[in-house]
C-alpha positions, 0 to 999 in steps of 0.5 A: 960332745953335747953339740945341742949343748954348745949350741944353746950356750953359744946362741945366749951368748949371742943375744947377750953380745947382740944387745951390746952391739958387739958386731963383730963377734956377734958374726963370729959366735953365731957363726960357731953355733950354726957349724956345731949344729951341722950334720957334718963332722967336718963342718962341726969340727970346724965350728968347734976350731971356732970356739977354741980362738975364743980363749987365750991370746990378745983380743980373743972373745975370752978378754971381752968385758962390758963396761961403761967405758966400753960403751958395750953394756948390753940393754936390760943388764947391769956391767956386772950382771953381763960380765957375770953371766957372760964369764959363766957361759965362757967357763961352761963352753971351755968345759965342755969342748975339753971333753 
């Protein structure tokens, strides 16, 4: 497993949630972030247990889109640049946990 990895897609993915003032899952990914980067197994697995519940079932982080009608656009970025580079990080981190 790439945990330094999965970490940096996590902590963008932070940033990006931070600037669109998505609180709550700004806890819930940096969170993930700081499990996979522990020492521990334990607690890594955990962290990956984490990104898991990001994908699949009714408001997971997966069905997050940034829109004007969500008034979650992230500053400096357009509704499509966001979702684009958001779906990118997404696609990638699922890939990466599947290994």
């Amino acid at each position: 497993m790439e945990y330094k990895r999965v970490a940096s897609i996590l902590e963008r993915m932070t940033s990006l949630l931070r600037a669109a003032r998505e609180d709550r899952w700004v806890e819930v990914v940096a969170d993930a972030s700081s499990r996979v980067l522990s020492p521990w197994s334990t607690t890594q697995a955990a962290g990956l247990d984490i990104i898991r519940s990001f994908f699949g079932g009714m408001g997971s982080l997966q069905d997050l889109v940034f829109s004007e009608e969500a008034g979650n656009i992230p500053d400096g970025y357009s509704p499509d640049e966001a979702n684009a580079r958001f779906q990118t990080d997404l696609h990638e981190l699922y890939r990466l946990i599947q290994r």
